[in-house]
C-alpha positions in Angstrom: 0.0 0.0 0.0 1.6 3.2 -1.6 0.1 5.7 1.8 -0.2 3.1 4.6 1.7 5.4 6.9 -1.3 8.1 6.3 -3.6 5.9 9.0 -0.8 6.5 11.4 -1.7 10.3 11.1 -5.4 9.9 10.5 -7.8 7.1 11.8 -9.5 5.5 9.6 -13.1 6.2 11.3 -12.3 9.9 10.1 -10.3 9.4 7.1 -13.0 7.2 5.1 -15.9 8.8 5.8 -14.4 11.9 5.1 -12.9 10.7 2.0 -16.4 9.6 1.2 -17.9 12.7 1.8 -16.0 14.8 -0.5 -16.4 12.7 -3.4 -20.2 12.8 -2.7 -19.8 16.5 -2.6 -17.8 16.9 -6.1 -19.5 14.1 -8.0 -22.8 16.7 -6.9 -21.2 19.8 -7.4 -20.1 18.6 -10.7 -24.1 17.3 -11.6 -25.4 20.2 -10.4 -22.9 22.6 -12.4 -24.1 20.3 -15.7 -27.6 20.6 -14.9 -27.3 24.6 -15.0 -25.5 25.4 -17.3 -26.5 23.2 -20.6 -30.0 23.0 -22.2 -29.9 19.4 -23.0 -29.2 17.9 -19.6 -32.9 18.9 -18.6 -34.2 18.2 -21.6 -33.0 14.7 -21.6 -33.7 14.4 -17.5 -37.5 15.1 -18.6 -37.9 12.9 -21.6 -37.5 15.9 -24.1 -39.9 15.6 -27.1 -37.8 14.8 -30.3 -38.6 16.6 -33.6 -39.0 12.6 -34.8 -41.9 12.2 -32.6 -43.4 15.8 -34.0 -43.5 15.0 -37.7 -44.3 10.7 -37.5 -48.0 12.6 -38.6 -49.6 11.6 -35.5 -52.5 13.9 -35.0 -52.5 15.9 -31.9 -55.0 15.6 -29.6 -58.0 18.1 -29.7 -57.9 20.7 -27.0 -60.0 20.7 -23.9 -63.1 22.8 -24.5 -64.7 24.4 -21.4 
């Protein structure tokens, strides 16, 4: 093991979970970051509809009348 002399320093009750914890953190930030700053991430997240589905000459369905 390359850093076995690290758990000498730091237990590993604290080191893992902390280790844990900041990897949760990035891999979020990182996801989060993505989902505001593209247009296709939340498109895709909801199920955008596709321009195939548009012209396959389905008819729309007639609007509600009150």
């Amino acid at each position: 093991m390359i850093y076995g002399k690290m758990w000498t320093v730091v237990k590993p009750t604290v080191g893992i979970p902390l280790f844990l914890g900041a990897v949760a953190i990035g891999s979020f930030s990182v996801h989060l970051a993505l989902l505001n700053n593209t247009t296709w991430v939340k498109a895709f997240l909801e199920g955008g509809k596709s321009a195939k589905g548009a012209a396959s000459g389905a008819p729309a369905a007639p609007a509600a009348q009150k």
